[in-house]
N, C-alpha and C positions, 0 to 999 in steps of 0.2 A: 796465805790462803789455805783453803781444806780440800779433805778429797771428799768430793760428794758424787754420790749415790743419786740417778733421777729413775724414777720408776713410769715406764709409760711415756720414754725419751722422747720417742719419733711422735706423739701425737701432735694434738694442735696445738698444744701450750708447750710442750719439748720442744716446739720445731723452734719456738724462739730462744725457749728460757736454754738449753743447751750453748750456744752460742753467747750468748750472756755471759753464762758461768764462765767460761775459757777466756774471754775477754778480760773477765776480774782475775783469772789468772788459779780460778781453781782446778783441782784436779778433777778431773766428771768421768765417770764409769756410768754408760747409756744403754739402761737396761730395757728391751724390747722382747717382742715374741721373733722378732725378727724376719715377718713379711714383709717390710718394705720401711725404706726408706722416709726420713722426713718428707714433710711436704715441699722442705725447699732448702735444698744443699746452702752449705758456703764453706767457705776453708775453714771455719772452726772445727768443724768434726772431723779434721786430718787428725784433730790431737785427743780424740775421745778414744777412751778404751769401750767397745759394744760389748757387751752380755747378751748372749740371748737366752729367754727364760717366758716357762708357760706359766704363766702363774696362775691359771682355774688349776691347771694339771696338779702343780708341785705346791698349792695350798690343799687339794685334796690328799696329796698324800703325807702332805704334815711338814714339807721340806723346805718351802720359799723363803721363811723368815730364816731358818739357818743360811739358807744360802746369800741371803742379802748381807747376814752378819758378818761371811766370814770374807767380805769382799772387805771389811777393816773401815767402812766411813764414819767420816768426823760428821755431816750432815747427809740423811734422807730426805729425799725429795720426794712425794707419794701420790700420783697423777691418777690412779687407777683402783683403788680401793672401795669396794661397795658394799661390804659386812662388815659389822663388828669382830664376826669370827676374824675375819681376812684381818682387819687392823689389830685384834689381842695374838694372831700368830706373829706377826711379825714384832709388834710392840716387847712379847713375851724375850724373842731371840736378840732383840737389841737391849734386851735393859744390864748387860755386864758389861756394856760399854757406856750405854745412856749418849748415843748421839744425836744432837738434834733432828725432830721430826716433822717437816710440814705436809702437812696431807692438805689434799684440793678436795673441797667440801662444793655446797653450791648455795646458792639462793631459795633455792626451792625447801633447805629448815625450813620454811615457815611455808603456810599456808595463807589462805586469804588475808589479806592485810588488817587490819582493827585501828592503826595509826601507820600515815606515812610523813615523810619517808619512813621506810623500817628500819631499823636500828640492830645494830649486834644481842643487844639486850632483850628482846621482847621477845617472850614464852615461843618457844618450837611448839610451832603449829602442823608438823608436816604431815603427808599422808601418801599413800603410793609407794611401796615398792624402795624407788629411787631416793624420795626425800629423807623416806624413815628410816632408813639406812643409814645413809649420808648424818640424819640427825644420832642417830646410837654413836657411827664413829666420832664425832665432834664430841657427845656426854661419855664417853669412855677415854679418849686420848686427855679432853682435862682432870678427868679425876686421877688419871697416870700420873700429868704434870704435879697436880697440887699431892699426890701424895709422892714424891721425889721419886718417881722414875723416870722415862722415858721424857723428854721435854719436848713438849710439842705446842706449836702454833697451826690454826685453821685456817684458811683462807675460802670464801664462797664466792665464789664467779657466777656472774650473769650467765645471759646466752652467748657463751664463745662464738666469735664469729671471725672471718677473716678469708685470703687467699689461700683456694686448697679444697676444699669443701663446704658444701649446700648450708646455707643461712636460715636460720627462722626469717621468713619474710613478714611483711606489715598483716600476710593474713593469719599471723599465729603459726604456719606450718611449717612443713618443707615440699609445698608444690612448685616447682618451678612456673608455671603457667600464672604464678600471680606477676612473677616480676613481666612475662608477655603483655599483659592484661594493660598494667601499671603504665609502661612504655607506649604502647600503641592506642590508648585512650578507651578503651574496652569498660565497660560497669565494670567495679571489683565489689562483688558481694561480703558484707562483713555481719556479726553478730554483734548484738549490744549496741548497736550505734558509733559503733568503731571506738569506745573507749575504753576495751582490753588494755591493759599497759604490759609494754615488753620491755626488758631490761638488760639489751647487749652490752658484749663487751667483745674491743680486738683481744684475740690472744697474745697480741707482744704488752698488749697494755698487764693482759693474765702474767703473763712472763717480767713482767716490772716485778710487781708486787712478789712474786714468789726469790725473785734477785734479792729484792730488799728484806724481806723476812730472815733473808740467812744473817745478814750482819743487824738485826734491832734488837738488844737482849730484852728488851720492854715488850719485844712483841710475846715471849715467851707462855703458854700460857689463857692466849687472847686469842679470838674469834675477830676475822676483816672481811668483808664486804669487797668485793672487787667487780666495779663495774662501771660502765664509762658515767661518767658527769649527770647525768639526768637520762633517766626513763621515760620514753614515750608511748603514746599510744597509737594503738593501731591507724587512724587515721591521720595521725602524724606524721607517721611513717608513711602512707604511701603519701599524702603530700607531696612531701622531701623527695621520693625516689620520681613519684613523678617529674617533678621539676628538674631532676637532672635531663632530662627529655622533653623540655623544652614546652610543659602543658599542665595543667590542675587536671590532678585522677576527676574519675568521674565513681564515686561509690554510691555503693545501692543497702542502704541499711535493711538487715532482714531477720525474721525470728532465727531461731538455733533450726530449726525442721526444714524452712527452708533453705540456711546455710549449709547444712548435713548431703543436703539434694543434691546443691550444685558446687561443692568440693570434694563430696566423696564422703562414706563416713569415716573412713581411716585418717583423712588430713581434717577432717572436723574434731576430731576425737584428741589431737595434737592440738591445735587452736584452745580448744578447752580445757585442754590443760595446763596451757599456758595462761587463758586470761581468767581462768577462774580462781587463779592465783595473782595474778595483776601486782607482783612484785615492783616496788621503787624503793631499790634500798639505798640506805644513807651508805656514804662513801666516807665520811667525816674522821669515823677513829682510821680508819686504814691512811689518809692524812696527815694524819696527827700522830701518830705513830709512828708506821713505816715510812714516811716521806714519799705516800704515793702521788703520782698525778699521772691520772691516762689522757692519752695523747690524743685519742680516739674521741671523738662523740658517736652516741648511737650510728647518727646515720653516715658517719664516717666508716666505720667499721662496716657496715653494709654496703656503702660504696665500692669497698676496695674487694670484697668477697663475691659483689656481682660482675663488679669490671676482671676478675678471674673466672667467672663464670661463663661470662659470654668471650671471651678470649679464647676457653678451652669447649667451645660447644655446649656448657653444658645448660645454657638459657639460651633464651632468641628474645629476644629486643624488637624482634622484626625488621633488623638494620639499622636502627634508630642509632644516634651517635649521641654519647653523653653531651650534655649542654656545660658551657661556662667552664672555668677551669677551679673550679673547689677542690681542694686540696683533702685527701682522704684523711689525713691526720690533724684534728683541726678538734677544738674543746668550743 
């Protein structure tokens, strides 16, 4: 096995894929800033060596990608990268070794959709900040690979979701007052007629796929899609979370002006950027390739990140008790 390198250990996809690695029996140096802890211990991290390390700080002053190098890994693991600058520092300090390199890219390459599902293949459409970022490091780390440096594979995740922290809910955002609404039979006001499409994913299903990247030489090279089994749309979803509650949502289809009104414009402004992008990407080469398959369906992975939710206060249900016993991990 090798010693790998995970950059941005502790987040939502470290918390799984860490535990993983040790499992297979590699050697894992779990580089964080060092605030805090995974979202959820287990005995595997007895055997991780931690780094701690700023990396806005020590990419501004020229030093993160030496420093990652000279930790000696056979595989980089790349959780946290959002410039191109930030990926050619580091890129530039690994290439005298040339150890493999998986950076966590997202869905959000692309923009509005033209053909679904979307596919690895189809023209970067991105735009924002986040995406167009995300799309420079993905066209920079392949022309590394095809010109024999650095070998790297991308991997683009849905909406991480999971136990730990607040979920895109069915209204596009992060208010927690829709999963109240949802639960306790309230109108949930949506735009478009609720068919935004959202495109979760568990982060242990996140944490498969980046497992399996490290041993697919085929993947080398390639761009995968990771995201659970089928995309739904906003009224799909609260459906589904309805009915863990034992009742059909009651929604109130309404323009974007009236939507903006009654969720606020900051959680409007998230919705819309989510369904004006209305991603359903193809899972099919990450398949076929890596030997993925998430374990998770969308509303599975929402299940288990609300049922942590309202565990640790941070929803109210209104006492409502999930219905039936569906299993959160379930395709």
């Amino acid at each position: 096995m090798s010693r790998v390198v995970v950059i941005g250990a502790t987040g939502h996809v470290g918390t799984y894929l860490v535990p993983r690695l040790v499992d297979r029996g590699h050697e894992v140096i779990a580089v964080s800033r060092g605030t805090r802890g995974p979202y959820h211990t287990s005995p595997q991290w007895d055997a991780v060596t931690m780094v701690t390390a700023d990396r806005e700080a020590e990419d501004a002053a020229g030093t993160f990608g030496d420093r990652i190098a000279a930790l000696r890994p056979e595989t980089v693991v790349d959780m946290i990268c959002f410039t191109e600058a930030s990926a050619r520092q580091l890129v530039e300090a690994l290439r005298p070794s040339r150890p493999l390199l998986v950076h966590c890219g997202t869905i959000w390459v692309h923009g509005p959709a033209l053909r679904v599902p979307v596919t690895e293949d189809e023209p970067r459409t991105a735009y924002g900040p986040y995406g167009t970022g995300k799309a420079e490091i993905e066209a920079f780390l392949h022309q590394e690979t095809r010109e024999g440096g650095v070998p790297a594979v991308v991997l683009h995740p849905g909406h991480i979701s999971g136990p730990g922290w607040p979920a895109i809910t069915p209204a596009g955002n992060l208010d927690p007052a829709t999963w109240t609404t949802l639960a306790t039979g309230q109108p949930l006001a949506l735009p478009d007629r609720g068919l935004g499409v959202l495109n979760h994913v568990h982060a242990d299903d996140v944490a498969q796929a980046f497992e399996l990247a490290l041993s697919q030489p085929a993947a080398v090279g390639g761009s995968f899609h990771v995201t659970a089994e089928q995309a739904m749309t906003q009224r799909g979803l609260a459906v589904g979370v309805a009915r863990w509650f034992g009742r059909e949502p009651v929604l109130d289809f309404v323009g974007w002006d009236e939507f903006t009104r009654r969720a606020g414009a900051e959680h409007a402004e998230v919705t819309r950027e989510h369904t004006t992008r209305s991603i359903a990407a193809s899972i099919a080469r990450a398949r076929a390739v890596l030997g993925y398959e998430p374990r998770y369906s969308s509303l599975g992975a929402l299940r288990e990140a609300l049922s942590w939710l309202v565990a640790n206060d941070q929803a109210d249900v209104g006492g409502r008790q999930f219905a039936g016993a569906e299993p959160a991990a379930t395709r």
